[in-house]
Residue, then its C-alpha position, 0 to 999 in steps of 0.5 A: x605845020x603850025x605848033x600850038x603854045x599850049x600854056x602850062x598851069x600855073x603851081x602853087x607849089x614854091x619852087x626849092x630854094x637855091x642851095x647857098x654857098x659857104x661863106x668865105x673863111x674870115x681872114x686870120x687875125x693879125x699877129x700882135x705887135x711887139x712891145x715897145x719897153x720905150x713906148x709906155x702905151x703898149x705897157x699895161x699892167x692889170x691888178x687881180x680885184x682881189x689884189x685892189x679890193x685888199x688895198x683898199x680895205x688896208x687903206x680904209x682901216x688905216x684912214x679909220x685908225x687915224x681919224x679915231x686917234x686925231x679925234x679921240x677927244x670927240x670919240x671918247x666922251x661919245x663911247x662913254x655917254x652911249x654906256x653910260x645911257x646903255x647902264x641906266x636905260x633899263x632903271x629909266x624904262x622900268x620907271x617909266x612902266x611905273x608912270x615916272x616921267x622919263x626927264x625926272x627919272x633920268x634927272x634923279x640917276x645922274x644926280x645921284x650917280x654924280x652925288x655918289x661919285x663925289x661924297x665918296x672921293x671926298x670921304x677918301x680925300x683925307x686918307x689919300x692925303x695922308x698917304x701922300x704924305x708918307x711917301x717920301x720916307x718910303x725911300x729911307x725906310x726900305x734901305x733899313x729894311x733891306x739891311x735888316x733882311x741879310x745884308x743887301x744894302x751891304x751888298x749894294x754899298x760894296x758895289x757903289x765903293x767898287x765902282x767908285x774906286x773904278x772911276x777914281x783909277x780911270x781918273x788917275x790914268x787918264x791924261x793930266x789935268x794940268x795940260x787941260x788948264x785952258x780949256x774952258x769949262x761948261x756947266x750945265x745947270x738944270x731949270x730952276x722949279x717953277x711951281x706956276x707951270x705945274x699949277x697952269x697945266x694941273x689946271x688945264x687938266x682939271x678942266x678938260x677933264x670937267x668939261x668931257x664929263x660934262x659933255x657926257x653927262x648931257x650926252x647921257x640924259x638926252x640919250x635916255x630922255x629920248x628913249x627908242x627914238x633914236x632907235x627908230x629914226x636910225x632903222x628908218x635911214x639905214x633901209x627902205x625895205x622890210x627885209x633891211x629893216x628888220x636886219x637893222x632891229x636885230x642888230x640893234x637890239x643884239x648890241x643892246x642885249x650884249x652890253x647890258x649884259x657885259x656891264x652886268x658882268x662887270x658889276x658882279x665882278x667889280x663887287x666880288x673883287x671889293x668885298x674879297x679885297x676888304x675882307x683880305x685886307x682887314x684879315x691882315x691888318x690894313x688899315x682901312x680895308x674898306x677904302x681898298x675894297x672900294x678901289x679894288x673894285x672899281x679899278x677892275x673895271x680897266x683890263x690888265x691895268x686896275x689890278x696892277x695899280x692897286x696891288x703896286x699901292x695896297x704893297x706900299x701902303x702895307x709897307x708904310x704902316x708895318x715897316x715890313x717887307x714880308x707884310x707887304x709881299x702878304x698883301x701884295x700876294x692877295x691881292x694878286x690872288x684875288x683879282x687872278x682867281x675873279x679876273x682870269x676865271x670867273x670874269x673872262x667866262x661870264x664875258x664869253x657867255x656874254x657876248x659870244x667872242x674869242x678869247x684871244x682876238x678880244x684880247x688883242x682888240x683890247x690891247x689895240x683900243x689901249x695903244x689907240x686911247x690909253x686907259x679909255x680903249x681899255x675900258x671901251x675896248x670889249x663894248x666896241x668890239x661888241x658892237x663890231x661884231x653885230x654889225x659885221x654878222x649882218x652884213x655880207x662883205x663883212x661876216x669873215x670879219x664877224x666869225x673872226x672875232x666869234x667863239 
């Protein structure tokens, strides 16, 4: 019987895959080896950023201080040209808006504030000089004021005779003279008064002091003969972005703003403080109230320092002319009254009106600019923290710095 191979019809249909297997489980992973304290490569030690992010930032500020006090010669007459320029920039422009040439303009307020300067130190001279003059019988004349005032340079002369007599009994209780008669005696003598070295460094002082305030004298002119352009070229290289740029502008002109604004303050309150001292010291009988009023105000322009300086001096002058404690702690007392009521309310309120800072961390960074440059932090030391705080408002890693040293 013959079986016929009847063909099937070929499906399109696709045939079902075949059902896959699970895969292996991966082997476990082996466990880690012991460390080895005498092989130092199975010793790792990893820092938090934060941690090596704060070093670096202690390291930066510490190499930043140093490099500014290394450099404070540099530094100084810089900060000192850049006020100057920020002080007259806005006369300069409005005699520009006039159509005066910015060269003259610039040329005629240095002159003139160097003239002014002179004339008056010159004016001055002669009664500084008779002032030095007086000095050494200030000694002599306090003792007989003292004994006049109830005995106590009576007091003081008991207590020189009782410590006499208290070293005359140590002397007679100790051992015996005569046993020490071979010992050789040493003196020591003091150097002898060698007027050529005072002269040698007064005269170096004289000259590094001329040559700063000439470096900033130039300093200023060619920063207000240039006008905006170091304004443009500077926001030119800090971004390359519209958005960059116009942080930059901000900025700048913020910190321009709130400087001239700070050195408007300060000459408000330095005429304040000159005009009530004259009028104090005239009221008292100083002899030339007008000298004292003009030192006053410009010695308020130094933190903490000015006020100091010329009650100390207004006290001693007062001495020397009357012969009298009591006028001089009068004149003393006003002075203090007034650079307290003008220095510790009127000033520090215009100032935070000013520049928008915390009393107390300006403060301290004046405190700190005065241990780094002396007399020069004092002075520059609100202006640079100013700046400081523009800069550090715009830019991220540094606004906690910015809303630290804000009211």
């Amino acid at each position: 019987m013959n079986h016929e191979h009847i063909a099937q019809p070929h499906s399109d249909t696709p045939t079902a895959a075949p059902t896959p297997t699970p895969a292996d489980p991966a082997p476990p992973a082996p466990s880690p080896l012991p460390a080895d304290p005498d092989d130092p490569t199975h010793v790792l030690l990893h820092m938090p950023l934060r941690v090596r992010s704060a070093t670096l930032a202690v390291l930066m500020v510490i190499m930043v201080v140093a490099t500014l006090r290394w450099a404070s010669a540099f530094f100084i007459p810089l900060m000192l040209g850049f006020m100057l320029s920020y002080a007259l920039g806005p006369i300069v422009d409005a005699l520009q808006r006039w159509r005066v040439p910015r060269a003259l303009s610039a040329a005629v307020l240095i002159l003139g504030l160097l003239g002014g300067a002179g004339t008056a130190a010159w004016s001055f001279s002669d009664d500084l000089n008779a002032f030095v003059d007086t000095l050494p019988n200030v000694a002599s004349r306090l003792r007989e004021a003292l004994h006049k005032r109830g005995g106590q340079g009576a007091t003081m002369d008991k207590v020189q005779k009782a410590a006499t007599q208290l070293e005359q009994a140590a002397a007679e209780a100790g051992p015996n003279p005569g046993a020490a008669r071979n010992v050789q005696r040493v003196v020591v003598e003091k150097p002898r008064f060698d007027i050529r070295d005072h002269l040698w460094s007064g005269t170096l002082g004289l000259a590094s002091f001329a040559g700063q305030a000439t470096v900033v004298t130039f300093l200023a002119y060619f920063l207000l003969l240039s006008g905006d352009t170091f304004r443009r070229k500077l926001v030119k290289v800090t971004g390359h972005t519209l958005s960059e740029k116009k942080i930059t502008v901000q900025a700048l002109d913020e910190i321009t703003e709130q400087i001239q604004r700070y050195l408007l303050v300060q000459l408000v309150a330095g005429v304040i403080v000159g005009v009530a001292t004259g009028l104090a010291f005239w009221a008292l009988g100083l002899k030339h109230p007008g000298v004292w009023g003009v030192a006053g105000g410009v010695l308020n322009l130094i933190p903490y320092i000015g006020s100091g300086v010329v009650t100390a001096a207004a006290a001693l002058a007062a001495f020397v002319q009357f012969g009298e404690v009591d006028h001089a702690l009068y004149v003393a007392g006003a002075s203090l009254l007034v650079h307290a009521l003008v220095g510790n309310l009127l000033v520090p309120w215009l100032t935070s009106r000013a520049s928008r800072m915390n009393p107390v961390a300006v403060f301290i960074g004046v405190l700190a600019w005065g241990w780094l440059w002396g007399v020069w932090g004092l002075l520059l030391g609100i202006p640079i923290l100013m700046i400081v705080k523009a800069v550090c408002d715009r830019v991220d890693h540094l606004k906690p710095v910015g809303e630290l040293l804000g009211d």
